[in-house]
TORLOZA-592517 format. One line per 3 residues: their letters; for each residue y, x, z of N, C-alpha, C, O. Coordinates in steps of 0.001 Angstrom, whole numbers, plus 500000, padded with zeros to 6 digits. Atoms other than C-alpha are relative to their C-alpha. Last residue first. Layout:
# TORLOZA-592517
A = Y/X/Z/Y/X/Z/Y/X/Z/Y/X/Z ~ ...
END
This chain:
# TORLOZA-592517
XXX = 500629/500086/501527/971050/857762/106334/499824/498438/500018/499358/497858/499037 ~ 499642/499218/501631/974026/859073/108508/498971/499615/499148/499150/500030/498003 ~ 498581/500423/500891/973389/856266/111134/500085/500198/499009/500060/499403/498070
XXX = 499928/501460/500082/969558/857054/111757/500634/499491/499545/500337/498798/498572 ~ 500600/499664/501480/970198/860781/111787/499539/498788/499500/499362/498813/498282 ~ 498844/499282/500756/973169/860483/114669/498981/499887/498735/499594/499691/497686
XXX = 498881/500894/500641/970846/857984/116300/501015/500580/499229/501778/499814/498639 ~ 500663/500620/501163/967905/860697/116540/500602/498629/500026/499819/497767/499628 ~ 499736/499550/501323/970749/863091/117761/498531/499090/499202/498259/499307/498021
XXX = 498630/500427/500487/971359/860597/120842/499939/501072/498279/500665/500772/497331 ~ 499900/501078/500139/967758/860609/121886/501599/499459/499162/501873/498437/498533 ~ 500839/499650/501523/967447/864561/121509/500149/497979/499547/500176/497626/498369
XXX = 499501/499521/501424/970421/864448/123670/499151/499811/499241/499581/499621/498103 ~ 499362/501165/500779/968522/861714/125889/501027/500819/498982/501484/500204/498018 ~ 500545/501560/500307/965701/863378/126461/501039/499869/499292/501085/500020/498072
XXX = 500515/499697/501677/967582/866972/127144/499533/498958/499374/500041/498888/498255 ~ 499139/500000/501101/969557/865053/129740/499966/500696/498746/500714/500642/497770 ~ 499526/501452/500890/966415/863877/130892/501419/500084/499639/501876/499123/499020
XXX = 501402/500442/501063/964976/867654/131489/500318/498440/499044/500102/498128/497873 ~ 499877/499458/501141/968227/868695/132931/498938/499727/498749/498957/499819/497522 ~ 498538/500767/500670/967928/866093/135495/499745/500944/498800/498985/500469/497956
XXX = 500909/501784/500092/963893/867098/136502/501739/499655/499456/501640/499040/498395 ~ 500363/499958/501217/965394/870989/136137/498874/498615/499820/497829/498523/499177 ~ 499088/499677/500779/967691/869978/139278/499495/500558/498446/500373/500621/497585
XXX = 499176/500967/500704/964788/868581/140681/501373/500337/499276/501684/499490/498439 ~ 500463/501053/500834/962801/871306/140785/500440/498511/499714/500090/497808/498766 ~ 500261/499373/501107/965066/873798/142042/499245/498731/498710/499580/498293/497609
XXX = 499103/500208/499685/965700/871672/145348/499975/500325/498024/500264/499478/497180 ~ 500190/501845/500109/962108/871232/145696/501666/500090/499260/501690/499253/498357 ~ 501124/500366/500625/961676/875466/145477/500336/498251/499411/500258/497875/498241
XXX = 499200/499569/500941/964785/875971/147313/499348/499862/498861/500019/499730/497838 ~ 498817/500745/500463/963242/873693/149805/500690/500306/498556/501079/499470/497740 ~ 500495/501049/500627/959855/875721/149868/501064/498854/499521/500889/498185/498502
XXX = 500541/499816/501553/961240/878640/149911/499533/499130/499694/499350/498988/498485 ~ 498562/500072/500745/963536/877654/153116/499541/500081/498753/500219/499534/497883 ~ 499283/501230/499965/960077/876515/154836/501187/499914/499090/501452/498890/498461
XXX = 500962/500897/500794/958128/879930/154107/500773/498490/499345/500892/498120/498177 ~ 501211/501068/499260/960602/881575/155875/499735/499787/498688/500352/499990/497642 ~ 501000/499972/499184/962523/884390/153983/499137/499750/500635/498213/500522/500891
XXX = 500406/500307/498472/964568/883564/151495/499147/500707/500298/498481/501317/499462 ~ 499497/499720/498962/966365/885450/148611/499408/500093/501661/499493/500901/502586 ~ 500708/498918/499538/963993/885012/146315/500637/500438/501190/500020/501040/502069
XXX = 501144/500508/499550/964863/880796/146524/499298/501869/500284/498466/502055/501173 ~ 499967/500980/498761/968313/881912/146837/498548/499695/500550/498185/499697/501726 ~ 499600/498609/499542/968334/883620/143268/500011/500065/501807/500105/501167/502347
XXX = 501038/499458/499876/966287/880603/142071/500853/501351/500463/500069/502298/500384 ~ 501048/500186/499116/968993/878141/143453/498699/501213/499540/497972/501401/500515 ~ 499217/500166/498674/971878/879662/141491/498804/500122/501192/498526/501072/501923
XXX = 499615/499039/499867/969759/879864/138317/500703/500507/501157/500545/501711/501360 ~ 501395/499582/499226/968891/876558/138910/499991/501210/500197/499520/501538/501286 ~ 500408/500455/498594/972602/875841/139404/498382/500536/499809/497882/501169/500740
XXX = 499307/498810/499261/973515/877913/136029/499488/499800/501405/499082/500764/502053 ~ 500853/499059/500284/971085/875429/134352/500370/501214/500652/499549/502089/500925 ~ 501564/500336/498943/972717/872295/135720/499050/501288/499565/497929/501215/500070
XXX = 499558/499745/498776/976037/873664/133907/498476/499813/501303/498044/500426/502279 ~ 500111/498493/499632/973929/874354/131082/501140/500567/501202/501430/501697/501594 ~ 501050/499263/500296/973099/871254/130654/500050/501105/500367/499157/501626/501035
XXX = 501072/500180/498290/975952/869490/132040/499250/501029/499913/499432/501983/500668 ~ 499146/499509/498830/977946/871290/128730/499095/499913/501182/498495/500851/501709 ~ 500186/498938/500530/975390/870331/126104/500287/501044/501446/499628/501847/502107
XXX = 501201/499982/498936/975421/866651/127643/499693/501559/499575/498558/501783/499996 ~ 499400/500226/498317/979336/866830/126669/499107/499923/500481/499261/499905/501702 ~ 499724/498693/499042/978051/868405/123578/500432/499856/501203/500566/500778/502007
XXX = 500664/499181/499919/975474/865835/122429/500799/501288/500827/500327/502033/501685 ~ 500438/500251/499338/978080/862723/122881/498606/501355/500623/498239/501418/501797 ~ 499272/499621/498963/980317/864343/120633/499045/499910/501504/499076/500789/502366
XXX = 500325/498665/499496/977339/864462/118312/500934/500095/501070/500530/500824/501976 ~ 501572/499605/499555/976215/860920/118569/500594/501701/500043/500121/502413/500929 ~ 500916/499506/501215/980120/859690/118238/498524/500738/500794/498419/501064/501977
XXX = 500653/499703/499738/983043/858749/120681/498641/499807/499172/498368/498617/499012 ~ 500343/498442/498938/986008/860439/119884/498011/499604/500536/497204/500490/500815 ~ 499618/500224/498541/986391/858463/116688/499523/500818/500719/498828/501774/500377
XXX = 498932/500700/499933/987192/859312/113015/500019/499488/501612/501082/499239/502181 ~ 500150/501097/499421/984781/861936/112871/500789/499114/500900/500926/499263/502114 ~ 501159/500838/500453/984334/863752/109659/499970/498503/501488/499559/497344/501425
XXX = 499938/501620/500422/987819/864196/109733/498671/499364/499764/498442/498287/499215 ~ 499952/500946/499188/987535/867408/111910/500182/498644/499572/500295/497745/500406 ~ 498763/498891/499079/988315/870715/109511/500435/498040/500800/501475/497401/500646
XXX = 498255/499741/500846/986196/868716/106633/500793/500038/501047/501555/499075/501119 ~ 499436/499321/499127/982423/868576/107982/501582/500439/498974/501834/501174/498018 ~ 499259/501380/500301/980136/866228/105577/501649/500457/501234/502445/499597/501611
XXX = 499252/500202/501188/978689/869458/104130/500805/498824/500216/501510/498363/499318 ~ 500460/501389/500397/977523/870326/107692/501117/499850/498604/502304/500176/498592 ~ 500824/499360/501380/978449/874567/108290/499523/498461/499269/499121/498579/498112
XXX = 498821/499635/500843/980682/873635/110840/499576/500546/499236/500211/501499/498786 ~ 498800/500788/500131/978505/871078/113134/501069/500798/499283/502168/500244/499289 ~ 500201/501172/500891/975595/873299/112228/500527/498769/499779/500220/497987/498879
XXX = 500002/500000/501616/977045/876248/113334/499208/499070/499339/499039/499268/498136 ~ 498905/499723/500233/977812/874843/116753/500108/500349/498086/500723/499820/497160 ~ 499184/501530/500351/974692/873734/117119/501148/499820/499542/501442/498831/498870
XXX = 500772/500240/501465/973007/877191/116127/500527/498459/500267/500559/497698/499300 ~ 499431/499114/501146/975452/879061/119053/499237/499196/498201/499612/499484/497064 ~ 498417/500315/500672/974764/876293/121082/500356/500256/499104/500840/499530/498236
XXX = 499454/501205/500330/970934/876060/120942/501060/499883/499703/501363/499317/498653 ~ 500311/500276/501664/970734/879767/120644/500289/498490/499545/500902/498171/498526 ~ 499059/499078/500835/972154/880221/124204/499546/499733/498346/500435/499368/497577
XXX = 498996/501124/499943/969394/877431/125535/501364/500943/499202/501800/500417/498179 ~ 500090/500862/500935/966511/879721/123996/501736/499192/500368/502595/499077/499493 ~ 500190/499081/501774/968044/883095/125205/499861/498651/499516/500826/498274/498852
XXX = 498395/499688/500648/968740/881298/128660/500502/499980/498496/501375/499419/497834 ~ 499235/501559/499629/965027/879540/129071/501631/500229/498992/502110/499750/497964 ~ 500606/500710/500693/963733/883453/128230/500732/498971/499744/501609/499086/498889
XXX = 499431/499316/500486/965597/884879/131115/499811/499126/498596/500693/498320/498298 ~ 498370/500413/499573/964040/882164/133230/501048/500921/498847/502018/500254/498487 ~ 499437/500828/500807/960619/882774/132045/501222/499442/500174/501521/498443/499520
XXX = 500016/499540/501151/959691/886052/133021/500400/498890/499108/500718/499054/497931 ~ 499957/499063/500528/960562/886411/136314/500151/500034/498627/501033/500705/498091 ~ 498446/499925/499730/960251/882723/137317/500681/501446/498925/501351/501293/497903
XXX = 499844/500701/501297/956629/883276/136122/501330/499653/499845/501808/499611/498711 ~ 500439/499413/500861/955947/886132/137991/500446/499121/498915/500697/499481/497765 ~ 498848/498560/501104/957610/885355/140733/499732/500298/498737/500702/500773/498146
XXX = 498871/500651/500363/955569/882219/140924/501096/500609/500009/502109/500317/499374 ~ 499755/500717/500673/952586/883758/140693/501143/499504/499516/501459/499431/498329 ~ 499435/498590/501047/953519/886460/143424/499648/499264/498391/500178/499894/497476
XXX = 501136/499411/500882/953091/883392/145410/500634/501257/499287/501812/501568/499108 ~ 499381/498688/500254/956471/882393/147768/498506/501069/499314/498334/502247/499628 ~ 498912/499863/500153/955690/878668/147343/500794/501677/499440/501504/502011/498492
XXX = 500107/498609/500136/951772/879120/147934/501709/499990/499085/501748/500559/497994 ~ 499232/499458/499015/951378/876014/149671/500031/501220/499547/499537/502034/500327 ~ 500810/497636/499609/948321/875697/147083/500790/499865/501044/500010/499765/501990
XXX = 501134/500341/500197/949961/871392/146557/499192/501190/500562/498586/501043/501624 ~ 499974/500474/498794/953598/872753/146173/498261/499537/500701/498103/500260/501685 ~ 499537/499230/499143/952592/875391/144059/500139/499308/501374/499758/499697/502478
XXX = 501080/499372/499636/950384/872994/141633/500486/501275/501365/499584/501759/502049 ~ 500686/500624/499206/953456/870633/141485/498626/500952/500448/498254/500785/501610 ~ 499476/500246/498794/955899/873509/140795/499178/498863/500557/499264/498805/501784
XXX = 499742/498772/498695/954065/875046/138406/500266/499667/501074/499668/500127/502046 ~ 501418/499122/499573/952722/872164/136055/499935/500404/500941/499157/500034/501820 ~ 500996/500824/499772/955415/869050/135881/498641/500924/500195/497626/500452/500709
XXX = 500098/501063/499591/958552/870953/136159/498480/498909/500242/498311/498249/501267 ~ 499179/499901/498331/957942/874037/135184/499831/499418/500815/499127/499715/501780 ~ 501211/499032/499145/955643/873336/132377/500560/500285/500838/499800/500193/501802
XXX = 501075/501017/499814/958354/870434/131385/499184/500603/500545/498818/500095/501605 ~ 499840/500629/498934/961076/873199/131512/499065/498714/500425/499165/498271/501569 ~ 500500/499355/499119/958835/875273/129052/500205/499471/501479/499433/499584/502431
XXX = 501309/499973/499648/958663/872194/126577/499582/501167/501374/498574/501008/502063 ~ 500857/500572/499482/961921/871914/126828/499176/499696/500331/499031/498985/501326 ~ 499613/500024/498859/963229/875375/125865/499729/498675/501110/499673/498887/502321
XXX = 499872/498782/498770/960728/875943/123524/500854/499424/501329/500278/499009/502335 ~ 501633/500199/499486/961388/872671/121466/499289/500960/501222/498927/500544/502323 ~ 499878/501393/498832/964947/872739/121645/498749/500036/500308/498326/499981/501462
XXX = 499648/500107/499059/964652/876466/120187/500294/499201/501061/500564/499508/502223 ~ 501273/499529/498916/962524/875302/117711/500221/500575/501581/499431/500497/502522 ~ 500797/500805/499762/965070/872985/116213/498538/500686/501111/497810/500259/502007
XXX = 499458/500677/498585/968010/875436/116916/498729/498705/499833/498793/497974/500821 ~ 499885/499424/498995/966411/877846/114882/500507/499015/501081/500280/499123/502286 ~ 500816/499496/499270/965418/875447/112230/499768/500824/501022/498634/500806/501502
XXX = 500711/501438/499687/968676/873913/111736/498342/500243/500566/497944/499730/501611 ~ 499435/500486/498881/970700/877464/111681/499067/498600/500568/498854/498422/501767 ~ 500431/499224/498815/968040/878479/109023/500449/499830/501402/499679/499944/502356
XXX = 501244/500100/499735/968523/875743/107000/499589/500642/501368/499150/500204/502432 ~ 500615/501039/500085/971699/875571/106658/499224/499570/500737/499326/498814/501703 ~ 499461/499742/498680/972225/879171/106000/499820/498775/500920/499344/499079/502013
END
């Protein structure tokens, strides 16, 4: 069980960052660049990968969660004698995360919303930096769980 929780939430980090990186560093610079903001491209890919994004980031919890209470070193909270620790530190960037993920979600409902060219292009910039933060607070969780596996061995 283990296992499987550890590999689902390992590929699911991988997916879900690697797609916000193609977001971030493919789509949205080649959009801004075309001027083709309100493309049927970029519905298309919004469309189909935003839902997607969710599913992976939803699996992250649900498989982090069971792998902070499925861990053999896990005894009903004494594994960790202080508050502040590599995994505590993972779910309070767990939280942002998917508070900054509701906002892009926010902003891409906004960005179909518009109408000028100009407002799509903001909601567009506005969009892309808010998955430019979420991107380095995935960094540095994955940075804080390769000190949690560092410590423990």
């Amino acid at each position: 069980m283990l296992w499987a929780a550890l590999s689902l939430h390992i590929f699911s980090v991988v997916i879900w960052l690697g797609s916000l990186c193609f977001l971030s560093a493919v789509l949205y610079p080649v959009l801004e660049v075309e001027k083709q903001s309100g493309s049927v491209l970029a519905e298309h890919f919004h469309r189909r990968l935003m839902p997607f994004l969710w599913l992976c980031l939803w699996t992250i919890g649900i498989t982090g969660v069971a792998l902070y209470l499925f861990s053999p070193d896990f005894i009903y909270g004494r594994q960790y004698e202080s508050l502040i620790t590599p995994v505590h530190g993972k779910i309070v960037l767990f939280i942002f995360i998917v508070i900054f993920s509701m906002r892009t979600n926010r902003m891409y409902a906004l960005y179909r919303r518009a109408e000028k060219d100009e407002k799509r292009t903001l909601h567009l910039g506005a969009m892309a930096r808010t998955i430019r933060l979420t991107i380095l607070l995935g960094i540095i969780s994955l940075l804080l769980a390769a000190w949690e596996a560092v410590s423990t061995t």
